[in-house]
mmCIF file of the N, C-alpha and C atoms, coordinates in Angstrom:
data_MODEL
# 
_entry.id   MODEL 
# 
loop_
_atom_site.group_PDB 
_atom_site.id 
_atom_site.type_symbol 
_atom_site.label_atom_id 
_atom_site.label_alt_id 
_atom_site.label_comp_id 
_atom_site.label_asym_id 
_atom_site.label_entity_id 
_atom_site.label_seq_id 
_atom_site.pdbx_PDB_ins_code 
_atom_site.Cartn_x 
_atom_site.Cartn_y 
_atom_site.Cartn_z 
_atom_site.occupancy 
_atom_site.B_iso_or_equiv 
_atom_site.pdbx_formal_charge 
_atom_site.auth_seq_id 
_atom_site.auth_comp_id 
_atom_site.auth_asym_id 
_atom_site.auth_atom_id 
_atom_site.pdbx_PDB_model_num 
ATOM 1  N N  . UNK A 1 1  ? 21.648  -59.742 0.628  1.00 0.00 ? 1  UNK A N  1 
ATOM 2  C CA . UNK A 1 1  ? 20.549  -60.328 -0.161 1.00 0.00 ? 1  UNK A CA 1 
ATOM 3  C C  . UNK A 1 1  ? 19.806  -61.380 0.675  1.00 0.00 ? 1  UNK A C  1 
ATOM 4  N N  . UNK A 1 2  ? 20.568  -62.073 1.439  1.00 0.00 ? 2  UNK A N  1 
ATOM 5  C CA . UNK A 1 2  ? 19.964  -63.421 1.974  1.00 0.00 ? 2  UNK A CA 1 
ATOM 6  C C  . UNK A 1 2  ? 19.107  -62.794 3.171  1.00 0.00 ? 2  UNK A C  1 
ATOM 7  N N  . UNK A 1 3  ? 19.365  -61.774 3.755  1.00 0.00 ? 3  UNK A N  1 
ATOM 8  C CA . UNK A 1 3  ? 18.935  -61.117 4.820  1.00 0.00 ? 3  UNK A CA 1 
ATOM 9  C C  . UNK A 1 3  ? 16.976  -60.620 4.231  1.00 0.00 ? 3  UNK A C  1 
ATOM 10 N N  . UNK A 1 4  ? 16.974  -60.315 3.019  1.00 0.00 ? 4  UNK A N  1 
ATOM 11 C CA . UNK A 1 4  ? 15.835  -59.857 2.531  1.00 0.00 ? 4  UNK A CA 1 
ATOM 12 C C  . UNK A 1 4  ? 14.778  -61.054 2.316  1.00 0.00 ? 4  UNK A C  1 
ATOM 13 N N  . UNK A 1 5  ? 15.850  -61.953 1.813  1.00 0.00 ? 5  UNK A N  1 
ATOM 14 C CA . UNK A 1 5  ? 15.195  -63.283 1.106  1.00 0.00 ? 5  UNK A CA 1 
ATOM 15 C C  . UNK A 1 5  ? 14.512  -64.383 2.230  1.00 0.00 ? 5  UNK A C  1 
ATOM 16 N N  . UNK A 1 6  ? 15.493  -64.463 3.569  1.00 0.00 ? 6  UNK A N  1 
ATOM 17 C CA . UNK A 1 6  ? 14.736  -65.076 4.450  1.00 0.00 ? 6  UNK A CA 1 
ATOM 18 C C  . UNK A 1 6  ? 13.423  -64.784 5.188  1.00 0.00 ? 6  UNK A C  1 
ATOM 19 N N  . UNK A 1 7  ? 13.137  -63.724 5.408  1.00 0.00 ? 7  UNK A N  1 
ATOM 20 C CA . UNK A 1 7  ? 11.984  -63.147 5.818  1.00 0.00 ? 7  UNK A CA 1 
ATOM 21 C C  . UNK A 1 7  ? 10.800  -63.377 5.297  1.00 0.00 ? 7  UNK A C  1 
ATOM 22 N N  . UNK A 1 8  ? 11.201  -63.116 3.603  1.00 0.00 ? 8  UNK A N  1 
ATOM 23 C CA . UNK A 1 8  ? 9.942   -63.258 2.586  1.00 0.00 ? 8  UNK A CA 1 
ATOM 24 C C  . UNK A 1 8  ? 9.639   -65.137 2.977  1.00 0.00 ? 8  UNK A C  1 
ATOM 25 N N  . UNK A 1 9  ? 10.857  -65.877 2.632  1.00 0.00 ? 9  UNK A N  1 
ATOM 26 C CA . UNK A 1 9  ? 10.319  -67.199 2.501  1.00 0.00 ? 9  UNK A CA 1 
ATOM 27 C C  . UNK A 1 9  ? 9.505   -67.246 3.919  1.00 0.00 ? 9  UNK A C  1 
ATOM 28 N N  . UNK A 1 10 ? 10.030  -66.789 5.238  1.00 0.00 ? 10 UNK A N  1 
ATOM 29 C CA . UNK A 1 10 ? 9.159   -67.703 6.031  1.00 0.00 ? 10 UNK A CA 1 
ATOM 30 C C  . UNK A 1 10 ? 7.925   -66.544 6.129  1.00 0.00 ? 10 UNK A C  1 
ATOM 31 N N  . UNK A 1 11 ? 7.530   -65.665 5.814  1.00 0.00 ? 11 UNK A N  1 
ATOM 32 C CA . UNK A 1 11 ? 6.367   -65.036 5.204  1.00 0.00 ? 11 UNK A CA 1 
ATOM 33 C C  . UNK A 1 11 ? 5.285   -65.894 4.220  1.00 0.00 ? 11 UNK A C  1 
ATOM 34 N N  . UNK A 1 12 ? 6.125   -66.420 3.452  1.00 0.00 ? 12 UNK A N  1 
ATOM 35 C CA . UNK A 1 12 ? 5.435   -67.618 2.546  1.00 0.00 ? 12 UNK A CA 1 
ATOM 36 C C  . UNK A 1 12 ? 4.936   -68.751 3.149  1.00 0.00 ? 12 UNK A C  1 
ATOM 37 N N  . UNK A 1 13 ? 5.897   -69.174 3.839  1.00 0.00 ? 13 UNK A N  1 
ATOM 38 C CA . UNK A 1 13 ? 5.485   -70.482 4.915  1.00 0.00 ? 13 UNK A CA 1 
ATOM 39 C C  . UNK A 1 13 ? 4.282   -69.914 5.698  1.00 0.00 ? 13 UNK A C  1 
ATOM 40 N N  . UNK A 1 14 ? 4.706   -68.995 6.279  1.00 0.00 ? 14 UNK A N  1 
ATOM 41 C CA . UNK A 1 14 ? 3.442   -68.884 7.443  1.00 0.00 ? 14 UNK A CA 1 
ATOM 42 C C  . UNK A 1 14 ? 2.546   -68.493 6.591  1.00 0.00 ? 14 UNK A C  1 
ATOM 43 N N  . UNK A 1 15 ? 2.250   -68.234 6.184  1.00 0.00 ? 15 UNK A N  1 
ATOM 44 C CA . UNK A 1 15 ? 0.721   -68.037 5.172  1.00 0.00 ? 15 UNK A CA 1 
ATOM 45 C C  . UNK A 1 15 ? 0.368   -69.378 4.819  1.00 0.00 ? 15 UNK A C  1 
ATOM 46 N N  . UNK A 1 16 ? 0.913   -69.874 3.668  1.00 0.00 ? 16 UNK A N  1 
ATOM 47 C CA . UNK A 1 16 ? 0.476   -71.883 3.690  1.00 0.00 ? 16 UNK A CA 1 
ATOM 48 C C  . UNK A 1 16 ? 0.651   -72.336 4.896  1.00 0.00 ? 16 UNK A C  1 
ATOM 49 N N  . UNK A 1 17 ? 0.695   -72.249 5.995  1.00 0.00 ? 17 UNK A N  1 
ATOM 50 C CA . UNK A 1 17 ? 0.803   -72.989 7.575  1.00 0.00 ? 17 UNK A CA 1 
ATOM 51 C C  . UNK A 1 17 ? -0.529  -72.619 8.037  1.00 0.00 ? 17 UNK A C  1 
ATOM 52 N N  . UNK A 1 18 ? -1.183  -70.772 7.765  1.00 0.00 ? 18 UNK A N  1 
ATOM 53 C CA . UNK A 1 18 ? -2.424  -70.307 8.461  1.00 0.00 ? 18 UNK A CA 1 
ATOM 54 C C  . UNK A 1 18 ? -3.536  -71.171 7.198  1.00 0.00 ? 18 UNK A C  1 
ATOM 55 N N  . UNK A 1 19 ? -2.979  -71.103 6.054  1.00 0.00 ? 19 UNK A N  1 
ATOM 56 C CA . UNK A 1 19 ? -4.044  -72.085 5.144  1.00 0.00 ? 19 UNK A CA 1 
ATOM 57 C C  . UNK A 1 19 ? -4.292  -73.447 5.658  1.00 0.00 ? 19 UNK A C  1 
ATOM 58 N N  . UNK A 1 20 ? -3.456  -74.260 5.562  1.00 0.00 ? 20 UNK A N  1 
ATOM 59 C CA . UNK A 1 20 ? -3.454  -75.542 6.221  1.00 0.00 ? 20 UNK A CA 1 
ATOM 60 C C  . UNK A 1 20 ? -4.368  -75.255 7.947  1.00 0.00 ? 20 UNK A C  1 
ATOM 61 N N  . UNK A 1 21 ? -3.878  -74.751 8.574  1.00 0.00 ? 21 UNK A N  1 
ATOM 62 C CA . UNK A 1 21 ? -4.449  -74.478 9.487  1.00 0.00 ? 21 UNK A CA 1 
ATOM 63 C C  . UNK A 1 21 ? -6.090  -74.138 9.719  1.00 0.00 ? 21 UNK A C  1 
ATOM 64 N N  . UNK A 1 22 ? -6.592  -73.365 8.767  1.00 0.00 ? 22 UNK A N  1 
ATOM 65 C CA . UNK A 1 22 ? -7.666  -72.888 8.653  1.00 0.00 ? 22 UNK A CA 1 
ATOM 66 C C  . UNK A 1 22 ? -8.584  -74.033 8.445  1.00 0.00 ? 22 UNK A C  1 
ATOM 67 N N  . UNK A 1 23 ? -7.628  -75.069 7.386  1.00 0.00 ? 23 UNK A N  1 
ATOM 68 C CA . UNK A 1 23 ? -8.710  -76.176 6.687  1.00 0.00 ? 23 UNK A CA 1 
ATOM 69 C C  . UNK A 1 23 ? -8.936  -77.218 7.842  1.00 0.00 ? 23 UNK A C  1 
ATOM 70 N N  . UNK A 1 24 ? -7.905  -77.156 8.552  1.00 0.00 ? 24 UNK A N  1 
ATOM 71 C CA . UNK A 1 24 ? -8.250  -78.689 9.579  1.00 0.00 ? 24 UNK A CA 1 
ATOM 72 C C  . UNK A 1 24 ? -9.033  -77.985 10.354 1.00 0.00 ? 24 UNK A C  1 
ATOM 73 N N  . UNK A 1 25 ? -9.124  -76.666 11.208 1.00 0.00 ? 25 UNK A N  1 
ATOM 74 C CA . UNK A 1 25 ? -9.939  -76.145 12.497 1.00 0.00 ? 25 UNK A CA 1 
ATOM 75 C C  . UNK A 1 25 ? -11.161 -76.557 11.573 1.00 0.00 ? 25 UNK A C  1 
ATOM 76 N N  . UNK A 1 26 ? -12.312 -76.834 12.358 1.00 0.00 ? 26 UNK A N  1 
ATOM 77 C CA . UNK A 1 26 ? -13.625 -76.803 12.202 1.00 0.00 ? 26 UNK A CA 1 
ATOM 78 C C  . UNK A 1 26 ? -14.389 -75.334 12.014 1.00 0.00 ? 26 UNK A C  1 
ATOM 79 N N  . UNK A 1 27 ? -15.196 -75.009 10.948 1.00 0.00 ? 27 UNK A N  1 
ATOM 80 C CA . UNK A 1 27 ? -15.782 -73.611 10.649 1.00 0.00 ? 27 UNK A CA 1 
ATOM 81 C C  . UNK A 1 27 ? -16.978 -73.373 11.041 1.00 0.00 ? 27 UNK A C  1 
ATOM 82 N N  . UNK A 1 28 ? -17.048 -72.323 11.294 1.00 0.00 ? 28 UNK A N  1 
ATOM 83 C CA . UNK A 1 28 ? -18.136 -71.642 12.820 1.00 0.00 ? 28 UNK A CA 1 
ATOM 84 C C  . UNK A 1 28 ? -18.919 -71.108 11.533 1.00 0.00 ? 28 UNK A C  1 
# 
């Protein structure tokens, strides 16, 4: 189970990390 479950969470993270990310870069 934990094997399935870790993937998704840092799937989750990196998506809110490319959000956060998106907002500080400056937009072209």
């Amino acid at each position: 189970m934990q094997h399935k479950t870790i993937p998704l969470v840092a799937l989750v993270v990196l998506e809110e990390l490319e959000e956060v990310v998106f907002l500080i870069l400056p937009h072209h």
